[in-house]
VMD Tcl script that builds the backbone (N, CA, C; Angstrom):
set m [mol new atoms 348]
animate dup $m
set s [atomselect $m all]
$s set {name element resname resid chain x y z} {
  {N N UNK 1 A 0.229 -46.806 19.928}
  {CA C UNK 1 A 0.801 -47.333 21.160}
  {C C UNK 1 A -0.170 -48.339 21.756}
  {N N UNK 2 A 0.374 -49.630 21.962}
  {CA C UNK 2 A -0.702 -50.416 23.031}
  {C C UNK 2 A -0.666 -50.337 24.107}
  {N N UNK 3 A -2.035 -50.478 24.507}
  {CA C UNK 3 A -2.177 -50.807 26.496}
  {C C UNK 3 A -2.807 -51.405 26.454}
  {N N UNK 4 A -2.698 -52.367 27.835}
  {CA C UNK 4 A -3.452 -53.513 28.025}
  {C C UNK 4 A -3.992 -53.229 29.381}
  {N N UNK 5 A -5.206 -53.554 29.300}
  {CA C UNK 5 A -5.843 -53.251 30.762}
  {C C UNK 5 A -6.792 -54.293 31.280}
  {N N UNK 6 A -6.040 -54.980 32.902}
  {CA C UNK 6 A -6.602 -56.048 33.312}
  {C C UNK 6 A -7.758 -55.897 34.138}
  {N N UNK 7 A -8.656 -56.439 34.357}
  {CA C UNK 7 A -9.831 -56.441 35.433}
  {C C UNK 7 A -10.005 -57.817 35.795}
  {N N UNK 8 A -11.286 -57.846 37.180}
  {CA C UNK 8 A -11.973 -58.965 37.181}
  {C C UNK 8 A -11.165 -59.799 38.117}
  {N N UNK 9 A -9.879 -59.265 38.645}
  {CA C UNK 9 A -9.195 -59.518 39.934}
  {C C UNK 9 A -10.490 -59.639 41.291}
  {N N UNK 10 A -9.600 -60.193 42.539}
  {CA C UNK 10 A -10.792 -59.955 43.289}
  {C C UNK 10 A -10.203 -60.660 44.864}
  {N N UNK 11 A -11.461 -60.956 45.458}
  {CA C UNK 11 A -10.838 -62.327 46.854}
  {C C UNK 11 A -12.104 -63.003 46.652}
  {N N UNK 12 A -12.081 -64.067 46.869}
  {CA C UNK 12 A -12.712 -65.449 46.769}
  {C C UNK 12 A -12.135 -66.302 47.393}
  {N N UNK 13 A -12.719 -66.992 47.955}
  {CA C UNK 13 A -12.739 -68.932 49.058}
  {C C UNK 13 A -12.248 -69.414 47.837}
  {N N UNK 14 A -11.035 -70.519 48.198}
  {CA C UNK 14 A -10.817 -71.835 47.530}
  {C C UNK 14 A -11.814 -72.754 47.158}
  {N N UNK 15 A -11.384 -72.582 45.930}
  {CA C UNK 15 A -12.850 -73.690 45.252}
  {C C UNK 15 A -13.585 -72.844 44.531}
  {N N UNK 16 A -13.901 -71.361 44.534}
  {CA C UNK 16 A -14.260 -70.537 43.407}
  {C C UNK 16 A -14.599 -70.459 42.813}
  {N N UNK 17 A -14.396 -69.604 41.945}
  {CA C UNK 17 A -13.955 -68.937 40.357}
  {C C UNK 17 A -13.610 -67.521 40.132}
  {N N UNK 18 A -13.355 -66.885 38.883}
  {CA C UNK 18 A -13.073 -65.801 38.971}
  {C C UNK 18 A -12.733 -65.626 37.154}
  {N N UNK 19 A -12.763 -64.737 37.000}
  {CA C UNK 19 A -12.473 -64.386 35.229}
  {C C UNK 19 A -11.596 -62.898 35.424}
  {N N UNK 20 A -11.138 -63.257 34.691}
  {CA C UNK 20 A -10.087 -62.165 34.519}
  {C C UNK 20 A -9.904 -61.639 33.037}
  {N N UNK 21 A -9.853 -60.335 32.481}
  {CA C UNK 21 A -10.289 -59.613 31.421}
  {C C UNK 21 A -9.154 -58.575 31.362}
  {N N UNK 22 A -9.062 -58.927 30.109}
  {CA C UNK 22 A -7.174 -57.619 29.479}
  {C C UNK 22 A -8.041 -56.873 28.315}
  {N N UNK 23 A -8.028 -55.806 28.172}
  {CA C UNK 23 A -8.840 -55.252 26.759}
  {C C UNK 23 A -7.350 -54.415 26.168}
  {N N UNK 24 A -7.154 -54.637 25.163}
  {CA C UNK 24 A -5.781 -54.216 24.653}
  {C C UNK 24 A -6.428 -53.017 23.527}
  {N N UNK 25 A -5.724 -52.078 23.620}
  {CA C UNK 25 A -5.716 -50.318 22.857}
  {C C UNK 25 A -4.833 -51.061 22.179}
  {N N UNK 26 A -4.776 -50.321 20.341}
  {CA C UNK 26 A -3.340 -49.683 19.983}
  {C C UNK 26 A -3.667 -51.029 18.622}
  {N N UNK 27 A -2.860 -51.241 17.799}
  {CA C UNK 27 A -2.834 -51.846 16.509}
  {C C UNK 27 A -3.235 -53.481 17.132}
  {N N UNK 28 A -4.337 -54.392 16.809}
  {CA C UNK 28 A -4.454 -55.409 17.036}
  {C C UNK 28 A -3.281 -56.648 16.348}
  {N N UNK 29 A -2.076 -56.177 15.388}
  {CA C UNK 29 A -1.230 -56.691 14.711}
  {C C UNK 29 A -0.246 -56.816 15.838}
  {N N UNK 30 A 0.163 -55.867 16.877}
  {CA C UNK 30 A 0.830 -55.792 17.848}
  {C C UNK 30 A 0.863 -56.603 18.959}
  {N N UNK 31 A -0.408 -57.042 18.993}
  {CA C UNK 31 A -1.235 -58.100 20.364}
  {C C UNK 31 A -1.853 -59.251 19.815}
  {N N UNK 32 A -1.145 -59.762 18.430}
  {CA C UNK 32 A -1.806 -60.982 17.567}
  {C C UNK 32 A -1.574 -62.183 19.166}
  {N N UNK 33 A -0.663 -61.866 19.735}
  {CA C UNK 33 A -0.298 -63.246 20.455}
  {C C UNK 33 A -0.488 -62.589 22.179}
  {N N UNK 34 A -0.948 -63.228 22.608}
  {CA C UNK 34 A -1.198 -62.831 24.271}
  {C C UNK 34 A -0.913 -63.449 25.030}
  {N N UNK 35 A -0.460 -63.465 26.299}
  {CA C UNK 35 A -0.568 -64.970 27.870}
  {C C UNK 35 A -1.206 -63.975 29.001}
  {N N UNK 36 A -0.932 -64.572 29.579}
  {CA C UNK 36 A -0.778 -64.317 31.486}
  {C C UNK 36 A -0.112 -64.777 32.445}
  {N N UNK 37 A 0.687 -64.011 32.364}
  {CA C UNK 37 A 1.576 -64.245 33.759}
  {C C UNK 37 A 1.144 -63.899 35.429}
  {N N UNK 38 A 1.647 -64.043 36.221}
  {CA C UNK 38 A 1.266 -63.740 37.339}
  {C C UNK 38 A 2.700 -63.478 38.570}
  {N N UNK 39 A 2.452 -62.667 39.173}
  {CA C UNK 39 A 3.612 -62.886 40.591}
  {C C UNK 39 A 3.067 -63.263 41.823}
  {N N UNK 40 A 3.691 -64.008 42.826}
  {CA C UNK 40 A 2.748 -63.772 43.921}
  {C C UNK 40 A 3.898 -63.272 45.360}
  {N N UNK 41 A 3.533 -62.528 46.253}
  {CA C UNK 41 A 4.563 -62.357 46.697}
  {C C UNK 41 A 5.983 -62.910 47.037}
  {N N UNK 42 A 6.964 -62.894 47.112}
  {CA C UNK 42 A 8.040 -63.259 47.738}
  {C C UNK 42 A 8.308 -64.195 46.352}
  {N N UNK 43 A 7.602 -64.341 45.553}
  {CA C UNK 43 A 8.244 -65.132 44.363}
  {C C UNK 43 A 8.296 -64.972 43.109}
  {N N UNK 44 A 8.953 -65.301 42.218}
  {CA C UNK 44 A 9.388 -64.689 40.533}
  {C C UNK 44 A 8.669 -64.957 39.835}
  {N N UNK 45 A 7.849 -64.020 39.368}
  {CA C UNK 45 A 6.915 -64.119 38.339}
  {C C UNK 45 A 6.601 -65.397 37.064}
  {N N UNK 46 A 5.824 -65.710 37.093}
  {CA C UNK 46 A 5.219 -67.059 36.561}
  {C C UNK 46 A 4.303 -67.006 35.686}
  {N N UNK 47 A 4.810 -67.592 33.968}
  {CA C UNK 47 A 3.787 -67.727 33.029}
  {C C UNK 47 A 2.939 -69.096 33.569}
  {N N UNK 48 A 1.494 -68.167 33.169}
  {CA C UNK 48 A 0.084 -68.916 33.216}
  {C C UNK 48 A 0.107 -69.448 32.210}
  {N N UNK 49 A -0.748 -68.774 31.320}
  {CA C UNK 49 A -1.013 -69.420 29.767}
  {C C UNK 49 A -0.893 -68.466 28.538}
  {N N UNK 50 A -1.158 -69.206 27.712}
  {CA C UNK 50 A -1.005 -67.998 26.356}
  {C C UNK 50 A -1.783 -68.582 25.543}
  {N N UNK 51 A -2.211 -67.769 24.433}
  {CA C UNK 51 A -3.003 -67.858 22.851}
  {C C UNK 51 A -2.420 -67.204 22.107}
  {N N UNK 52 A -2.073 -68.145 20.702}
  {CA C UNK 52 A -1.282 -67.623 20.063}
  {C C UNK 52 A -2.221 -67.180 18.755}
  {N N UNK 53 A -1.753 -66.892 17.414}
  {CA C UNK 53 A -2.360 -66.099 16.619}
  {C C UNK 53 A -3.181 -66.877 15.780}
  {N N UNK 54 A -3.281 -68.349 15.809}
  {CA C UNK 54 A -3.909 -69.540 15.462}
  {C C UNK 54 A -5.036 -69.855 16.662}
  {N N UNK 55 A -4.855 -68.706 17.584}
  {CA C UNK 55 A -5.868 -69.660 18.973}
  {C C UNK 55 A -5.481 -70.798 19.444}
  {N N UNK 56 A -4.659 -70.895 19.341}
  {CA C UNK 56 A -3.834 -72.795 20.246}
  {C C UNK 56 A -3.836 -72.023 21.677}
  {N N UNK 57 A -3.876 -72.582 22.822}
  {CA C UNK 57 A -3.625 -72.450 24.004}
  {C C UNK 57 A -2.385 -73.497 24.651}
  {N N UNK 58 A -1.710 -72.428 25.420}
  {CA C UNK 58 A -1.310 -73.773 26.416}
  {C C UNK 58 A -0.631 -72.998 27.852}
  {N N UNK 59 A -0.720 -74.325 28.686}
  {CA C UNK 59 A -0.958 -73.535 30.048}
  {C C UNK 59 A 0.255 -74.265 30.717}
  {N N UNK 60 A 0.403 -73.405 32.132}
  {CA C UNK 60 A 1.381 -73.926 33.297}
  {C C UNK 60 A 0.812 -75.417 33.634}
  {N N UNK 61 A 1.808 -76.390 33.967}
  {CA C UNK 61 A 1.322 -77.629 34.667}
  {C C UNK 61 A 0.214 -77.308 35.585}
  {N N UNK 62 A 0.290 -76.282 36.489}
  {CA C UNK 62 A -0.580 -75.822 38.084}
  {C C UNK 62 A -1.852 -75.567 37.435}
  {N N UNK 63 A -1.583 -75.103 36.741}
  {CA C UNK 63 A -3.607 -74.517 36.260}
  {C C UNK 63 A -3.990 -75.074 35.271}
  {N N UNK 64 A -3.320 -75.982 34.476}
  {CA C UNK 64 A -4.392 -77.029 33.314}
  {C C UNK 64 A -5.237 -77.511 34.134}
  {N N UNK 65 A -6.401 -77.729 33.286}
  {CA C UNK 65 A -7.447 -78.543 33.834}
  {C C UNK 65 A -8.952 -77.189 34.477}
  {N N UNK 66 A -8.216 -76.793 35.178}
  {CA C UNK 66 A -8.695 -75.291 36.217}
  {C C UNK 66 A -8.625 -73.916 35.460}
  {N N UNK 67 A -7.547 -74.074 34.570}
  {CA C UNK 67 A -7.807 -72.380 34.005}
  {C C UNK 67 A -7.777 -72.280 32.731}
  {N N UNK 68 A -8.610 -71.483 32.122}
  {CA C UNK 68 A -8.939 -71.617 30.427}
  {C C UNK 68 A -9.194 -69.987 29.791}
  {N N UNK 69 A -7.923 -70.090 28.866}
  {CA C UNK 69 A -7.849 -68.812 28.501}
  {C C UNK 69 A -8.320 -68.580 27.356}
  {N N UNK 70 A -9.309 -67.420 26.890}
  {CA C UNK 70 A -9.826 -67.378 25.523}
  {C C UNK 70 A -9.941 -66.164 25.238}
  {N N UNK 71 A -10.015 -65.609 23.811}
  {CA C UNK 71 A -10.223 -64.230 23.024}
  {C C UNK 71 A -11.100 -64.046 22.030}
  {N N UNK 72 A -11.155 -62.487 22.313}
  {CA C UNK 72 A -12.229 -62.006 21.439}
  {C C UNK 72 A -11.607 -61.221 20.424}
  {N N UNK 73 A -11.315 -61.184 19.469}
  {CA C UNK 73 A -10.409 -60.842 18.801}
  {C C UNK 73 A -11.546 -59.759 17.749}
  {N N UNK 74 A -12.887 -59.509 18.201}
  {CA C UNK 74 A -13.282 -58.485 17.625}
  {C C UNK 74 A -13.175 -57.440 18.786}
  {N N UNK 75 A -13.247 -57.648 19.608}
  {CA C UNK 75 A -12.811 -57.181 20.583}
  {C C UNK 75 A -11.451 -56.565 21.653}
  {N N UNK 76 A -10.499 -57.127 20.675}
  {CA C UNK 76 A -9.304 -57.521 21.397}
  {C C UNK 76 A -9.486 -57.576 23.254}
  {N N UNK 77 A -9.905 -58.623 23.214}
  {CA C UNK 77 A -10.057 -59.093 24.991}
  {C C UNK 77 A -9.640 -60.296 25.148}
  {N N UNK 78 A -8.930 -60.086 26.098}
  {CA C UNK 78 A -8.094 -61.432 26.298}
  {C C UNK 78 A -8.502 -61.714 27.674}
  {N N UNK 79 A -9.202 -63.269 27.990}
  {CA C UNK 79 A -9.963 -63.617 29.439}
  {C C UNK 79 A -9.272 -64.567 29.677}
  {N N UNK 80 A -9.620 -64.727 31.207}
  {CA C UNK 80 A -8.774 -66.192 31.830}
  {C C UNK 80 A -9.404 -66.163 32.562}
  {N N UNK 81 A -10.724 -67.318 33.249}
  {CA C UNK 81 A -11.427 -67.936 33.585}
  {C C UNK 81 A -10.567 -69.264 34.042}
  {N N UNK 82 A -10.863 -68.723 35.748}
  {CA C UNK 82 A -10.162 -69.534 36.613}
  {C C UNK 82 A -11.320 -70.314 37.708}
  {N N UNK 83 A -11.440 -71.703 37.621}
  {CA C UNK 83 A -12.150 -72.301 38.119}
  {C C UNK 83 A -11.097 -72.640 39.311}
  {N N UNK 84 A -12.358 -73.271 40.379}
  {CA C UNK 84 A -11.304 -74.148 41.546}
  {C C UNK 84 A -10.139 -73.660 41.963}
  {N N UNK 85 A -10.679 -72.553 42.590}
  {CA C UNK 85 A -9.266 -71.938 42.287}
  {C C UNK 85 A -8.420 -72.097 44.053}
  {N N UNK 86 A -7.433 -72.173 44.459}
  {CA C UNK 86 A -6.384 -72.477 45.512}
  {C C UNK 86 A -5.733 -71.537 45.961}
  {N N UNK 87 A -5.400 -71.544 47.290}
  {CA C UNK 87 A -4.378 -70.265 47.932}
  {C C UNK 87 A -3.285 -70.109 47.152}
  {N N UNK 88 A -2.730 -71.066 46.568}
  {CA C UNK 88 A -1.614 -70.764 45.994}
  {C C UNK 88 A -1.589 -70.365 44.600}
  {N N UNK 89 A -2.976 -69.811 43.996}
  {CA C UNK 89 A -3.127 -68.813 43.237}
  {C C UNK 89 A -2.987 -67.767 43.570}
  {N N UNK 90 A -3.503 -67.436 44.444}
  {CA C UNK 90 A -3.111 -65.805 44.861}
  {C C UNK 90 A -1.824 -65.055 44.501}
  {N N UNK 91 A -1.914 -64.149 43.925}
  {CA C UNK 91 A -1.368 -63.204 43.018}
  {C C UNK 91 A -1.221 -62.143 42.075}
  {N N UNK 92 A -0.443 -61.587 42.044}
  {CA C UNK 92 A -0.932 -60.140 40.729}
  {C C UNK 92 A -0.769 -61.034 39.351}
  {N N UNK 93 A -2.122 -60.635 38.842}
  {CA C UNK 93 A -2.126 -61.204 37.553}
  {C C UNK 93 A -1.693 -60.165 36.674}
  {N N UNK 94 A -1.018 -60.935 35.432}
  {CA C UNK 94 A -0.414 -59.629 34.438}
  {C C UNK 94 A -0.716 -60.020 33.255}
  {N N UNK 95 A -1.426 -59.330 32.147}
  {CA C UNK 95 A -1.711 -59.627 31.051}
  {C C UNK 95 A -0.572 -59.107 30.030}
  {N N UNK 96 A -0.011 -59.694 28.689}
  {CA C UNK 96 A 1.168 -59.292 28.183}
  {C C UNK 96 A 0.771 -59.571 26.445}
  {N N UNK 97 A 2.021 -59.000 25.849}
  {CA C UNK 97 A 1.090 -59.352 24.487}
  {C C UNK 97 A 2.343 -59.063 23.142}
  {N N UNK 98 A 2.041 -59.295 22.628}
  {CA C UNK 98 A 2.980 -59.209 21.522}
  {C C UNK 98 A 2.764 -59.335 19.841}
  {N N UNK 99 A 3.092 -58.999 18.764}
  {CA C UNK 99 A 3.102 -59.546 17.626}
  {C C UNK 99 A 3.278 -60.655 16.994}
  {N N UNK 100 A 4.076 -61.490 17.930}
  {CA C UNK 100 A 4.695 -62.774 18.204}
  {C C UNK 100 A 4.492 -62.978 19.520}
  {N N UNK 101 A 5.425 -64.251 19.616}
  {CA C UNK 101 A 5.035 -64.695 21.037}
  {C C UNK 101 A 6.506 -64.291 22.092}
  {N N UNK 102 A 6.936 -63.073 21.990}
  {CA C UNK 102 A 7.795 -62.732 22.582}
  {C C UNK 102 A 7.166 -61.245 23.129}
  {N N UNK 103 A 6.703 -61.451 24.419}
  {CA C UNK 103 A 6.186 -60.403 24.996}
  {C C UNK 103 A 7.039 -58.609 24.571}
  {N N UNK 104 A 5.881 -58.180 24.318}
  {CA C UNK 104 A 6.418 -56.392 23.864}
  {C C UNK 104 A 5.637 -55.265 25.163}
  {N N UNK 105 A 4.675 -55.608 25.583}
  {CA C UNK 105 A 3.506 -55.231 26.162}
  {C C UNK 105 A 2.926 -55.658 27.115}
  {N N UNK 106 A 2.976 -55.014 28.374}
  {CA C UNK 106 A 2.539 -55.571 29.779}
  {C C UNK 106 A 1.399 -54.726 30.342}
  {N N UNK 107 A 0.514 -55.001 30.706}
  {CA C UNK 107 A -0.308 -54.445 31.623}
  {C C UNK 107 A -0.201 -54.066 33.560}
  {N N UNK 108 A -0.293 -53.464 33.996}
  {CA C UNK 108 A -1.079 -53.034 35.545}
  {C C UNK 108 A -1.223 -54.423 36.382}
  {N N UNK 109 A -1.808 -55.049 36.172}
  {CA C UNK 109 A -2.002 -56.092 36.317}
  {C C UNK 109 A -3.491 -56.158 37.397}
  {N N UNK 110 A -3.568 -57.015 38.067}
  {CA C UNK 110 A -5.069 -56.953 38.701}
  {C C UNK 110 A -5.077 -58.047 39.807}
  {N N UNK 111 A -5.200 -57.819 41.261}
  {CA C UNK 111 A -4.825 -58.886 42.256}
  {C C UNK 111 A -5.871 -59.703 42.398}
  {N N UNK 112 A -5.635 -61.278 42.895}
  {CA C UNK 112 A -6.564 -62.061 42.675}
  {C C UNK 112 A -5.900 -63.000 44.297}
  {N N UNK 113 A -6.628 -62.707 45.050}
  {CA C UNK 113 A -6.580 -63.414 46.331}
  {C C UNK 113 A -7.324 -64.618 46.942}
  {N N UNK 114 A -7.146 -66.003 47.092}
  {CA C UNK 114 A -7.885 -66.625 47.169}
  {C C UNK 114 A -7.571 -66.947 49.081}
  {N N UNK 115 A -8.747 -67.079 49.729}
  {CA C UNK 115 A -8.515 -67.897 50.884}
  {C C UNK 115 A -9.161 -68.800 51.597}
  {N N UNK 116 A -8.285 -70.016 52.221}
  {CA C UNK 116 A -8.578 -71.313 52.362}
  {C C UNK 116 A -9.412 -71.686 53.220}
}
mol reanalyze $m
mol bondsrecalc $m
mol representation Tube
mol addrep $m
């Protein structure tokens, strides 16, 4: 069975940083492909970025440039290292994961509050 478990949430001033950390249990064949999504209140949950089983990345228009997602795949840890970061990040971050790139597996998620 996988679980994914996020950390490294937090509150921080605009302009920042912050890293955020998923350590995934359970068959690493299951979690070949990962993202991050996020919700923030009052609004519908929103893919961040993803890495797929080649390591390609790619991200939301809002956080290219500012957020960079990478893995440890001896590790199965999946990070997102958020620079510069803006109020209108603020949100529950959710780490997700799959065999493919069709999410199977969600995490807890981990709140990340920024203010201006």
């Amino acid at each position: 069975q996988v679980q994914l478990v996020e950390s490294g949430g937090g509150s921080v001033q605009a302009g920042g940083s912050l890293r955020l950390s998923c350590v995934a249990s359970g068959d690493a064949t299951s979690t070949a492909c990962m993202a991050w999504y996020r919700k923030a209140a009052g609004k519908q949950r929103e893919w961040v970025s993803m890495i797929g089983t080649g390591g390609s990345t790619s991200y939301t228009p809002s956080v290219k440039g500012r957020f960079t997602t990478s893995k440890d795949n001896a590790k199965n840890t999946l990070y997102l290292q958020m620079n510069s970061l803006k109020p209108e990040d603020t949100a529950m971050y959710y780490c997700a994961a799959g065999p493919s790139c069709a999410v199977e597996y969600w995490g807890k998620g981990t709140l990340v509050t920024i203010s201006s």
